[in-house]
Structures are given as C-alpha cells and as structure tokens.
C-alpha positions as CSV (number, residue, x, y, z in Angstrom):
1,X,-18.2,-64.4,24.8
2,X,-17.6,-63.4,28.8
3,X,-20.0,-62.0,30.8
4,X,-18.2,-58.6,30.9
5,X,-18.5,-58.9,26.8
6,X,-21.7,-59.5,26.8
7,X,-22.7,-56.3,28.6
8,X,-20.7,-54.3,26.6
9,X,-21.8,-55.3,23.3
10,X,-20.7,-52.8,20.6
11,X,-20.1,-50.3,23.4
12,X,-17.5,-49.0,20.9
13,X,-20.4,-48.0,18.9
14,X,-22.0,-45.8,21.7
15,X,-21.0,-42.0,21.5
16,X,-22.0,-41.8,25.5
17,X,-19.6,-41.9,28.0
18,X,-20.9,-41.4,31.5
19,X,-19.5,-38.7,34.4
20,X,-20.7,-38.9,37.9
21,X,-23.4,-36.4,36.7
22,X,-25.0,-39.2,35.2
23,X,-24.7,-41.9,38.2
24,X,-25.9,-39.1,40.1
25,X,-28.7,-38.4,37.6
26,X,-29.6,-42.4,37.6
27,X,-29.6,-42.9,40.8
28,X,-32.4,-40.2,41.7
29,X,-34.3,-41.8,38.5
30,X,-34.4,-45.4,40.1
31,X,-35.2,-43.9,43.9
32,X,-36.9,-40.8,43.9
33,X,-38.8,-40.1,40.5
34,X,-40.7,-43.2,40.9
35,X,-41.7,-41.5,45.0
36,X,-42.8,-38.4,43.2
37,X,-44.9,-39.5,41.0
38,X,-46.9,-41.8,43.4
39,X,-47.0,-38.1,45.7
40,X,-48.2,-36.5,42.5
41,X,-50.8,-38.6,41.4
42,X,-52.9,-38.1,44.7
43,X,-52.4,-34.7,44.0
44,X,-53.2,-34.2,40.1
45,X,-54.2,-37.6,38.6
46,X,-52.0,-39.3,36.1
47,X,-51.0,-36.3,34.1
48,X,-48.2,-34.5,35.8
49,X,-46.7,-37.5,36.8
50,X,-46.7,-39.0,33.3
51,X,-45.3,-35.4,32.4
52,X,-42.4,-35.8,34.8
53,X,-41.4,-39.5,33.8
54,X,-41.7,-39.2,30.0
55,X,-41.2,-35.3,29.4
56,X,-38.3,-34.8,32.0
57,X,-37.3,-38.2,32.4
58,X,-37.0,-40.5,29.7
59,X,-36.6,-37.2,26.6
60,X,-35.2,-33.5,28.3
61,X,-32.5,-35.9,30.6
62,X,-31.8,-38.6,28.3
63,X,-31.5,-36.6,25.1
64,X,-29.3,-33.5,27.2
65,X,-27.0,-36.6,28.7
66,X,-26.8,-38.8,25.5
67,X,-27.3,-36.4,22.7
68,X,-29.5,-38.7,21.2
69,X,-32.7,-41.1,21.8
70,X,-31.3,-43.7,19.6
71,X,-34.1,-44.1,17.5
72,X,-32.2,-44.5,14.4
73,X,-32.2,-47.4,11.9
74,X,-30.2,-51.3,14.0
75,X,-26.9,-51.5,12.9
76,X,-28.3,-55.6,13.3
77,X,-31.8,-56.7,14.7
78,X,-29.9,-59.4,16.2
79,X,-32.5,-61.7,15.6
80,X,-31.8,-64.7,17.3
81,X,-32.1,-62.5,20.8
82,X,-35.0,-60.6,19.1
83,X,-37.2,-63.8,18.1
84,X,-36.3,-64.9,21.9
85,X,-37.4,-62.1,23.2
86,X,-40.6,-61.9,21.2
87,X,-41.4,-65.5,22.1
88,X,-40.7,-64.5,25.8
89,X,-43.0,-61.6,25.6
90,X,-45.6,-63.5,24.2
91,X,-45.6,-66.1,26.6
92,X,-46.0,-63.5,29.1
93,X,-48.9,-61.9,27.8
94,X,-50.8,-64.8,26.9
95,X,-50.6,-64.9,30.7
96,X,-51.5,-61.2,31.4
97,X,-54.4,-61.9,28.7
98,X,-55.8,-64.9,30.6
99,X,-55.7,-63.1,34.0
100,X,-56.6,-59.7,33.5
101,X,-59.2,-58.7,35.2
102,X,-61.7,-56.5,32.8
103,X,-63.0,-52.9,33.3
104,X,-64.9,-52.9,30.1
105,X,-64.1,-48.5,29.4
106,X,-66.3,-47.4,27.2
107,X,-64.6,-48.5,23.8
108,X,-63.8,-44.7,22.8
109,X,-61.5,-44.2,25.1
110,X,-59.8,-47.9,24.8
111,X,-59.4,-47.1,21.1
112,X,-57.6,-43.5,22.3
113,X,-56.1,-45.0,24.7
114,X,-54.7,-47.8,22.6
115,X,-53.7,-45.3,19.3
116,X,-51.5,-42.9,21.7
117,X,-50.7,-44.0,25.2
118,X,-49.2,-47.9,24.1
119,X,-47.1,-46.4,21.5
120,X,-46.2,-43.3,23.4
121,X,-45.4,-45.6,26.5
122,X,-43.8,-48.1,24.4
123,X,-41.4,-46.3,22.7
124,X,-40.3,-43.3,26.0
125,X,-40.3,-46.1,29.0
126,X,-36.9,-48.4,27.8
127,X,-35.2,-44.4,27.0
128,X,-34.9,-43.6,30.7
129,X,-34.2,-48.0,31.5
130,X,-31.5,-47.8,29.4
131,X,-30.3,-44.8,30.6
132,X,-29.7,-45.6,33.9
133,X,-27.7,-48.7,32.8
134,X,-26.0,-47.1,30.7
135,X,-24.8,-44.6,33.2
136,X,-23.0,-47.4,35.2
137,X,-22.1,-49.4,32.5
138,X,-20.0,-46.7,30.4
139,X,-18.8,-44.9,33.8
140,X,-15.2,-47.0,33.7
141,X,-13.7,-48.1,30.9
142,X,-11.2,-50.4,32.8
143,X,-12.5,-53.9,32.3
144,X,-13.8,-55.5,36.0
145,X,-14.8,-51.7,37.0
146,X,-16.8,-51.8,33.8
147,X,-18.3,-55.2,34.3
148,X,-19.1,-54.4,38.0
149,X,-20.6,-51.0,36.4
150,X,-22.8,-53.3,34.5
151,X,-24.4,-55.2,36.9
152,X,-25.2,-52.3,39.1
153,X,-26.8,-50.8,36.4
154,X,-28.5,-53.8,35.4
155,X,-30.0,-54.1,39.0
156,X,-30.3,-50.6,39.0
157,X,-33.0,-50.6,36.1
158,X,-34.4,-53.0,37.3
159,X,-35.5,-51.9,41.0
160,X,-36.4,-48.6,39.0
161,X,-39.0,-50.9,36.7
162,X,-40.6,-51.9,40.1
163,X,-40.8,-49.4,42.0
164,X,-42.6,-47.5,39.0
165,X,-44.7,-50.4,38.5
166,X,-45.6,-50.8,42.5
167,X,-46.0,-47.6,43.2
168,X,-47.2,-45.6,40.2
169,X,-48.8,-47.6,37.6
170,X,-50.3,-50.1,39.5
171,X,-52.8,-47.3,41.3
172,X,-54.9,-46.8,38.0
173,X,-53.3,-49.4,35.7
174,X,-55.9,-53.2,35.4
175,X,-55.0,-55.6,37.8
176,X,-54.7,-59.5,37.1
177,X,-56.1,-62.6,39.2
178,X,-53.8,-64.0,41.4
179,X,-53.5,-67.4,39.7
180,X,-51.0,-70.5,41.0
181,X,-49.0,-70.8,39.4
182,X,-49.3,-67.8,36.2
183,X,-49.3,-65.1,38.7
184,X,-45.6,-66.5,40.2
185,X,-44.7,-67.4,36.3
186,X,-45.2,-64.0,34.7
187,X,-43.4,-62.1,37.6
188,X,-40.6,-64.2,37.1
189,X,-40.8,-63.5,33.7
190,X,-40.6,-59.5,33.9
191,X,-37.5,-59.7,35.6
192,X,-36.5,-61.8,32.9
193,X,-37.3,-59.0,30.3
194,X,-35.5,-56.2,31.6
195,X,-32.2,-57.4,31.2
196,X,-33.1,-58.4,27.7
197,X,-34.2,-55.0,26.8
198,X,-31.0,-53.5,27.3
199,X,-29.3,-56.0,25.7
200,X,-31.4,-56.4,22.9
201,X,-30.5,-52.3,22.7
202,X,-26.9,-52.7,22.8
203,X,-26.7,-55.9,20.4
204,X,-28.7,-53.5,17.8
205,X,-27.4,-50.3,18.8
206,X,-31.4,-48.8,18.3
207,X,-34.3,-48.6,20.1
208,X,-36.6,-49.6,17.7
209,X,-36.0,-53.6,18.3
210,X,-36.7,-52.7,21.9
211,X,-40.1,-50.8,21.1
212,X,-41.7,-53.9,18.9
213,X,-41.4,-55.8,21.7
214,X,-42.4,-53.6,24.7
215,X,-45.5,-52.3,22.3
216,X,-46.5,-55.6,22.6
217,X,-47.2,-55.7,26.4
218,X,-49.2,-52.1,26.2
219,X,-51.8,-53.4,24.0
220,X,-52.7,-56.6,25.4
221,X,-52.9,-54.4,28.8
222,X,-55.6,-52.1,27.0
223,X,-57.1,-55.2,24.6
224,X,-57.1,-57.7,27.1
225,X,-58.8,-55.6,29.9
226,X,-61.1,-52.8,27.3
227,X,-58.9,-50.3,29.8
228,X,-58.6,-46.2,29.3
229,X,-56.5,-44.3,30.7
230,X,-58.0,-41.0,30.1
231,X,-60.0,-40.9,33.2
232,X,-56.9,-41.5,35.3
233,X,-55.1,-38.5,33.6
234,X,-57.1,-36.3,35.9
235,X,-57.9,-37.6,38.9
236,X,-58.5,-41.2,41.0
C-alpha cells in the first residue's frame, strides 16, 4: 500500500469531511489553545485550563465538527499495528518508569488521581490529536492534495502534542532524570507514537484501540512517580 493509502485508511468509512472551518478550527488548536492554557494556569491552577482543553477542545469542538467521538465498537483492532504499538509503549515507559523522578503524594490523592484523571486524560487527549489531522487529511478528496493534507496534519498534531507538553503539562506534571542515552531514546520515541495513534484510529475506525494504549502512559506517570494532580488543579 502507498503512502497516500496508508493515511487514508478506510477514510471511506469516516462520515467527516472537513471545510475550512475546520483547518481554521485546527490550526488555533495546535497554536494558540496550548498559549492559553500555560496563561491560565498562572492564573487559576490546572482547572480552567484542563476545562478548556478537554471540555471545549477535545468534546464541545470535536463532537459539534464530527458529530461523533468515535467511541464505538473497531470495525478491526488491527492487531498487528496494535501489538506494535503496545510493545512501543511499553518500551517507553519502562523508560519513563526508570527515570521518573518521585514526589511521593500522599497515596489518597495518587489513588484519585490515578481512578479519574489517567482514564479521563487517556480517553479526551487523542479526540482533539485526531481531530486536527483529520481536518487536513479529509479537506481534499483529490489524491496528492489529500496526501499533502495528511502530512500537514500529521505534523500538525504533532507540534500541538509538544507544545502542550512544553508548555502546559510539564509545569505541574513529574519530571524524569536526564539519562544518556534513555532521555534522547524516549523523546525519539513520542514522536514515534503520535503518528501511530492516528493511524491505529483510522486502521480501527474507534478510539478505543487508541485509549488502551495512551492509558498506559498516564498510569505509569502517576505509579511510577506516587504523583496527584489535585493540588495542581488549584494553584502552583
């Protein structure tokens, strides 16, 4: 299968076709929503911000847009890219696990933290990811405007994921160890990851697949470092 193939898996399948609205719409996602929530978190703590990326973000846009969040039952689990995946993501965070560096929360809040935040965050993060790819991707329907679509949304989601990272959830989030040569490894890796979320999502045509992996990576975060993020929601 081509390249251009690839990134349209099953698009037949999807019922979204994107308008300029949406490029629009993904465009201020990747560049500015990540800017306002690292301006809102001096301001308010962790809530509002976390408000603003899941609530307006990654459900009210994404579910106005595409009519659904696509958490319905794989049409296939594909599972020789999900087993690649998992083993991927494992790799990583037996990484993250060996570098994290511990803030030992008092184990109430871990255990809160760890029952709704990681499968909260697990399941609305890949909604808006996808999202923005998809808003390239499905924008043309001619066949080298739709491939060019894809990459652009590709690298699109993937300078979102950063910047969100570097400037919102790496203020209050554990840090790891700076460890030669893990540290280079597992940021190598996430870039690695992003791509094969969304096409693990297309390939199934759910985003359940794409939520056993992520879910993964939120726990060993809380596990690995006994972290809560309750504090955090509130103020720094």
């Amino acid at each position: 299968m081509d390249l251009p193939g690839i990134l349209s898996y099953r698009v037949e399948r999807l019922k979204f076709k994107a308008t300029n609205l949406d490029l629009g719409l993904a465009l201020i996602a990747t560049f500015l929503m990540p800017v306002a929530c690292w301006l809102l978190l001096d301001w308010s703590g962790a809530l509002l911000p976390l408000i603003l990326y899941y609530g307006v973000f990654c459900v009210a846009i994404v579910l106005w847009r595409k009519k659904s969040l696509d958490y319905v039952r794989p049409v296939s689990w594909s599972f020789k890219l999900f087993i690649g995946l998992l083993a991927l993501q494992i790799f990583i965070q037996t990484i993250a696990y060996l570098t994290i560096i511990p803030v030992n929360d008092p184990w109430e809040g871990v255990l809160l933290t760890l029952l709704i935040w990681v499968p909260i965050n697990a399941a609305m993060e890949q909604l808006l990811w996808v999202y923005i790819f998809d808003a390239f991707e499905t924008r043309w329907t001619e066949r080298r405007k739709r491939f060019i679509g894809g990459v652009i949304g590709m690298l699109m989601a993937v300078i979102f994921v950063g910047l969100i990272h570097v400037l919102f959830w790496s203020r209050f989030l554990p840090s790891f160890e700076s460890i030669t040569p893990w540290s280079q490894i597992f940021l190598i890796a996430q870039f690695l990851i992003t791509p094969g979320y969304l096409l693990l999502y297309r390939r199934t045509g759910s985003m359940w697949p794409v939520f056993a992996i992520h879910i993964i990576a939120d726990a060993v975060l809380v596990l690995g470092a006994m972290y809560s993020i309750w504090p955090a929601l509130w103020t720094l």
